[in-house]
ZAGU-599317 format. One record per residue (C-alpha): x, y, z. Coordinates in steps of 0.1 Angstrom, whole numbers. Each point is the difference from the previous one (the first is absolute). Example, Ala and Ser with C-alpha at 12.3 -4.5 7.8 and 13.67 -1.06 7.14 Angstrom:
REM residues 2
SITE     X     Y     Z
SITE   123   -45    78
SITE    14    34    -7
REM end
This chain:
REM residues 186
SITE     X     Y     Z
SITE  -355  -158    56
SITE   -19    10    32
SITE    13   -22    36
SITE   -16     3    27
SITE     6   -18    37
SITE    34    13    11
SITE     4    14    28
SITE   -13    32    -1
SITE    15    14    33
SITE    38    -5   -12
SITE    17    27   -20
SITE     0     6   -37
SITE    29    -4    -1
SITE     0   -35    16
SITE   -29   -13   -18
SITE    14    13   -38
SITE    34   -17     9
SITE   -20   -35    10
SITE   -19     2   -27
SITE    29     6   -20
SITE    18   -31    14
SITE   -27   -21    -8
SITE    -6     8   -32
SITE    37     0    -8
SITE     7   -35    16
SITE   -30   -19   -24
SITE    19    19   -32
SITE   -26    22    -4
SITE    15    35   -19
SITE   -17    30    14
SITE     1    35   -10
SITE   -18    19    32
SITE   -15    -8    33
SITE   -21    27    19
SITE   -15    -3    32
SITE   -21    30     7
SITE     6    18    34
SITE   -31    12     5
SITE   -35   -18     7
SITE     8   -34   -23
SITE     3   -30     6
SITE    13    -9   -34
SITE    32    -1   -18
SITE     0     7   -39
SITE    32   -26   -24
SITE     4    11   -26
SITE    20   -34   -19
SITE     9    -7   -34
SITE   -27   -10   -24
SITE    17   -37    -3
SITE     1    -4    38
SITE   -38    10    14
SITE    -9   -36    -2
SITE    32   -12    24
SITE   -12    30    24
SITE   -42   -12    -1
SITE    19   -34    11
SITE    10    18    33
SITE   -37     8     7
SITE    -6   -19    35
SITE    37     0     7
SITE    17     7    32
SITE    19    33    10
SITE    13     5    35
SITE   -33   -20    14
SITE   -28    16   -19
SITE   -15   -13   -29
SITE     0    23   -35
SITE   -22     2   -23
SITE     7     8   -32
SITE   -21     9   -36
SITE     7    16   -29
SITE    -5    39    -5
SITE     4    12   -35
SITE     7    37    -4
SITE   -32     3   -15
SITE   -24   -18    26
SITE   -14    22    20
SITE   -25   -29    22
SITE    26     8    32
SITE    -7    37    -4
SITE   -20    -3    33
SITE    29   -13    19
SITE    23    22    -9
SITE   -19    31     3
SITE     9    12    33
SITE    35     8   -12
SITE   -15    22   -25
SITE     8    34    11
SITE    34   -13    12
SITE     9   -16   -31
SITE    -9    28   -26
SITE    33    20    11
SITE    22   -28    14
SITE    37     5   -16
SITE    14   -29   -17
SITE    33     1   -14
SITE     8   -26   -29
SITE    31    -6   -20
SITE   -11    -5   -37
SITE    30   -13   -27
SITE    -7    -9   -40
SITE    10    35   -13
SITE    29     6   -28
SITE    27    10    12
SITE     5    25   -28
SITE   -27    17    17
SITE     8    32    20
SITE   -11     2    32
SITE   -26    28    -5
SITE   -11   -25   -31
SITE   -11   -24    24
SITE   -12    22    26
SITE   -25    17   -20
SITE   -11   -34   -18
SITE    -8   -16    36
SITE   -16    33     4
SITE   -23    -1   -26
SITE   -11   -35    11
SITE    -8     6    38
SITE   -12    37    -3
SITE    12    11    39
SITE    27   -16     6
SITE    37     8    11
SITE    29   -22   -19
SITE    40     3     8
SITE    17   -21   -33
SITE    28   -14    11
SITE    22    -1   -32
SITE     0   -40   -11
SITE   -34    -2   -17
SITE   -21    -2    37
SITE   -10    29    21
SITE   -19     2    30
SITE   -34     7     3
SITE   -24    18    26
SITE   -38    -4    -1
SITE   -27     2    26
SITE   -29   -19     2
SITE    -6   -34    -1
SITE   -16     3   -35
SITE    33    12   -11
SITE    18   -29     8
SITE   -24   -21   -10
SITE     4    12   -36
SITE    36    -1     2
SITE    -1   -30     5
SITE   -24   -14   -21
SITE    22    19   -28
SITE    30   -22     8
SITE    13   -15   -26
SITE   -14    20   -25
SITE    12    20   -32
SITE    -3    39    10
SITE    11    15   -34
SITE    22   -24   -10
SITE    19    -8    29
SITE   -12   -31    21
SITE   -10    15    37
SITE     8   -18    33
SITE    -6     5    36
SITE    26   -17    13
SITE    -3    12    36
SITE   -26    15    25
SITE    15    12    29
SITE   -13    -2    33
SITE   -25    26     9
SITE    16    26    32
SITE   -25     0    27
SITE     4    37    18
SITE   -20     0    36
SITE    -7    36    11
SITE   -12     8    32
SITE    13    -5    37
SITE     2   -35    15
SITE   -17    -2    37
SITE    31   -14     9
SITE    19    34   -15
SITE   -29    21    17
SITE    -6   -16    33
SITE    28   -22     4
SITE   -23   -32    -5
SITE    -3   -29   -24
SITE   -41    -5     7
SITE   -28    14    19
SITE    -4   -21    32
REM end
């Protein structure tokens, strides 16, 4: 689901957690909310298949003021291609960091790194011993698949992203206020 008129001058972090909230307080399960950091001014949900049409009902709803709007985004829709564009070059080699579950536990630990290996080509994978691991990718394509593989059999064992953690945003650079003991230009 694509949502568009929040706030685009609070955090990410703010606007994921009120989105979040609101999603959470009409019963609506999600697995994923990303709000890009750089030039959008849309969020991606990604919900459970049985709860898109109780998050289209919040389409027009109030958050914090503003009004969102809200429409449905299939993974394989690309007619929003043009908003999302400018985040291109960003997105290709943004880290995400998922934790995936649904593997035997008679598995070893290489067994399921190399099977997750095999599936995203790329990627970095820590199992963590109970049948789930963790899972590195970059891109936003990467995700994207991840997730649209959720709840899926992946030879024989039924695959789950259970988590997406939040993405570390790392500035680099000097702040004026570091480099000329200001907050602004005047």
């Amino acid at each position: 689901m694509v949502v568009e008129g929040y706030d685009t001058s609070l955090g990410r972090e703010v606007v994921e957690e009120a989105l979040k909230k609101n999603l959470a307080s009409r019963g609506i399960k999600f697995i994923h909310v990303s709000v890009p950091t750089e030039y959008c001014r849309c969020a991606l949900i990604y919900v459970n298949g049985e709860c898109e049409a109780e998050a289209l009902k919040l389409d027009g709803s109030d958050m914090g003021g503003r009004v969102l709007e809200i429409k449905a985004y299939p993974f394989d829709d690309n007619s929003l291609d043009y908003v999302f564009s400018p985040t291109d070059s960003f997105d290709k080699y943004r880290p995400h960091e998922l934790k995936v579950t649904g593997f035997g536990t008679s598995l070893s630990r290489n067994d399921i790194k190399e099977m997750l290996c095999r599936v995203f080509p790329g990627s970095g994978c820590t199992p963590l011993g109970n049948g789930s691991a963790l899972l590195y990718l970059n891109g936003q394509n990467a995700l994207d698949e991840a997730l649209k593989l959720s709840g899926s059999s992946m030879e024989g064992f039924k695959f789950a992203v259970t988590e997406v953690f939040p993405e570390v945003v790392t500035h680099v650079g000097i702040s004026l206020q570091t480099a000329f003991g200001k907050s602004s230009y005047k």
